[in-house]
N, C-alpha and C positions, 0 to 999 in steps of 0.2 A: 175454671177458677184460677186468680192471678196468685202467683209465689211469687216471692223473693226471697231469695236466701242469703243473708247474713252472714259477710264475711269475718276471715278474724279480724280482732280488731276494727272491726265495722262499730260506727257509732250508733245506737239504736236510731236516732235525728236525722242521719241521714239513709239509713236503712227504713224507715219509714216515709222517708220523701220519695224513696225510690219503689216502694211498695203505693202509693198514692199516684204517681207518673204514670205506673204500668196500669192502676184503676181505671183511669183515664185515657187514656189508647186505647184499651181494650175496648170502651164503649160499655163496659156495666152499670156505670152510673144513668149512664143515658136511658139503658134498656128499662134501668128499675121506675123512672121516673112514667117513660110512656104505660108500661103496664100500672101506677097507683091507682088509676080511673079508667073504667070502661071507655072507649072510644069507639063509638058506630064506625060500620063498613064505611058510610055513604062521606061521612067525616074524613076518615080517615083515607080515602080516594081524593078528596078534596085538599087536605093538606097533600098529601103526595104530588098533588097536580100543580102546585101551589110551586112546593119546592121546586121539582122539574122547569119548572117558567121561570123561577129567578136563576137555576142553572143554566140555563142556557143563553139566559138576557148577558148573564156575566161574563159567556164566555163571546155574545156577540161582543160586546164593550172592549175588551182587551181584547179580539183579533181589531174591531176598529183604533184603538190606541193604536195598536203594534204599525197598524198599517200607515200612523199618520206621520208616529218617527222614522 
């Protein structure tokens, strides 16, 4: 669970932007969206495999860049 603790004289506005920052690093936003809807094994192997292939495409692309400067 994310905290933020509110200093003195902390403005609530920005004490709230900083409790929304840490939302989002943490990855709970993300987690709540994949659990709304059931997603099959066989799916979700498939996105997985999906993801994995365009990580690694990105990382051929930039060692090629790197290599051409």
């Amino acid at each position: 669970m994310t905290q933020v603790v509110v200093k003195p004289g902390e403005d609530i506005d920005q004490a709230l932007r900083r409790f929304k920052k840490a939302v989002m690093n943490s990855g709970i936003t993300k987690e709540a969206r994949m659990h709304e809807r059931y997603e099959k094994p066989s799916d979700r192997k498939r996105r997985e495999l999906k993801a994995a292939i365009r990580k690694i495409q990105r990382a051929r692309a930039k060692a090629a860049q790197k290599d051409r400067d």
